[in-house]
N, C-alpha and C positions, 0 to 999 in steps of 0.2 A: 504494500500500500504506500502508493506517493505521499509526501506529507501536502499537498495541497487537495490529493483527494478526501484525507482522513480529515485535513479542516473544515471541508466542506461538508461533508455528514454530520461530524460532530455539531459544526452549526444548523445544519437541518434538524437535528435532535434537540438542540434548545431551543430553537426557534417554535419545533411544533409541542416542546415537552413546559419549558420554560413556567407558563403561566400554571399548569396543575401542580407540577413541584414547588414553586411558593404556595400555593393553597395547601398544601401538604406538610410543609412547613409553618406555617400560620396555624394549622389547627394543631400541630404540636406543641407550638414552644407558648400561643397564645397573643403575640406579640410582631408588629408587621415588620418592625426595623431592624429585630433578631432575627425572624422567619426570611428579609433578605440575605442579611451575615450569612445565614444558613445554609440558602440558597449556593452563595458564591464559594464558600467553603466546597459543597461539595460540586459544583459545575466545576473546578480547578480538580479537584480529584479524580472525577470522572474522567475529563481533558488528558492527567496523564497516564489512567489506564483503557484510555480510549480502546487501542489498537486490539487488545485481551479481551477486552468486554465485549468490543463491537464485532467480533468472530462468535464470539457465544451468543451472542442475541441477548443478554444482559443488561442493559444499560438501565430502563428504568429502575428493574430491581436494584442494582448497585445504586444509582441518584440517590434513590428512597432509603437506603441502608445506609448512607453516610450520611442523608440529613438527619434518620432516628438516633444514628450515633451519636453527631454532632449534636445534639439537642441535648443527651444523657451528659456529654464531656462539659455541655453549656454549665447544666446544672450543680457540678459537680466543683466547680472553682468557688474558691472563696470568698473572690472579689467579685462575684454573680450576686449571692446573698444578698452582700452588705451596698450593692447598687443601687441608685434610687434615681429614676428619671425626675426632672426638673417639673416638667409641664408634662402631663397625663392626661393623653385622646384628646390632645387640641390639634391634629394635622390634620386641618380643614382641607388641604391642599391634596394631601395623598388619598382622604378617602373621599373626595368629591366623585373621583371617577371609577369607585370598585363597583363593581357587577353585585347586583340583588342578591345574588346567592351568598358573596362573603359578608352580606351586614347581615342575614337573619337572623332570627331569634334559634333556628341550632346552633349556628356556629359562635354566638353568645352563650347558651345554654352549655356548651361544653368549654367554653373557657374559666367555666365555675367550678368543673371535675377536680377532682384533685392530681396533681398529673400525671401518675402510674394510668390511674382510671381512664387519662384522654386520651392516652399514647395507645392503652390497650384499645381503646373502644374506635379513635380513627382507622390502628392498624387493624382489625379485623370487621370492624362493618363499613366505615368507609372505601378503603383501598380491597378488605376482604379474602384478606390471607388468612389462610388457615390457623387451628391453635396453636400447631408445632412454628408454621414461619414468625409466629407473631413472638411465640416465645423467644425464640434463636436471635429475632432482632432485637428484642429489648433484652436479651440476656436473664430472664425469667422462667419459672420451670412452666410446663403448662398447666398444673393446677391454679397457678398463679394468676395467669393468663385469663384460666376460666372465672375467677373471683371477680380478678379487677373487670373486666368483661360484665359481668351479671350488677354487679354495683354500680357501676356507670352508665349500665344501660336505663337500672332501678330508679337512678340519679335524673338522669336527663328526661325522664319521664315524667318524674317528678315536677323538674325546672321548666321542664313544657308544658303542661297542665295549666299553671298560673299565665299562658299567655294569652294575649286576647287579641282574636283573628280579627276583631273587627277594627283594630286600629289600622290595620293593613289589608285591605280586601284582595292582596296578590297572594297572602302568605296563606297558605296551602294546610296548615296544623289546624288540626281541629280537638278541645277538651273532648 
């Protein structure tokens, strides 16, 4: 593989993959400006096992597997903790032009999960990997998998319940 052919795919591959792996990211980490970090961490990683992945047929999986990672390494520094943004959901600018689908009340409703719960409940009903892949990515057993999974689901049911369709006559939830 030429290296001008290989850039040229690998941009095909962000260009068509790009906008669900931030969404993918966002319903992980919970957060748009982390969810890009996220993002570009693992577009750079992919980029240098492009050539490996992209003979396997790989690529999304791998994307997805180093942003779930990236997301566990996020959480796990010390200096994440004790971080406090300045100004909290004043980027009038950035969310002017998101798509209906990232402001609804799910994807509210699950950034209240606790975040074992969100990771399990994106990676297996969103994306829809099975118990064993979901476990393998987050590094959890799959009983684990099946708990945080059953409470989050219990959770989000819950936190949907209290919405009320009629402030929104798009949104599709019904008590």
């Amino acid at each position: 593989m030429t290296r001008s052919s290989r850039d040229e795919e690998y941009t095909a591959f962000v260009a068509a993959r790009q906008a669900h792996l931030r969404r993918v990211a966002y319903a992980l980490c919970g957060d748009w400006h982390r969810a890009e970090d996220l993002l570009q961490v693992s577009l750079v990683k992919l980029y240098v096992a492009w050539p490996r992945i992209h003979r396997a047929g790989r690529e999304e999986a791998y994307a997805r597997q180093i942003i779930v990672r990236a997301t566990i390494d996020e959480s796990r520094r010390p200096w994440r903790r004790r971080e406090r943004p300045g100004i909290e959901e004043h980027d009038t600018v950035a969310r002017a032009d998101l798509p209906y689908e990232e402001r609804s009340a799910l994807l509210d409703a699950l950034q209240q999960l606790p975040e074992m719960q969100r990771k399990t409940v994106v990676l297996r009903h969103w994306l829809g990997l099975s118990v064993g892949e979901t476990a393998r990515e987050l590094r959890i057993s799959e009983g684990t998998v099946k708990s945080h999974s059953s409470r989050g689901l219990a959770s989000l049911r819950d936190l949907l319940h209290h919405v009320r369709p009629e402030a929104d006559p798009r949104h599709p939830i019904r008590p």
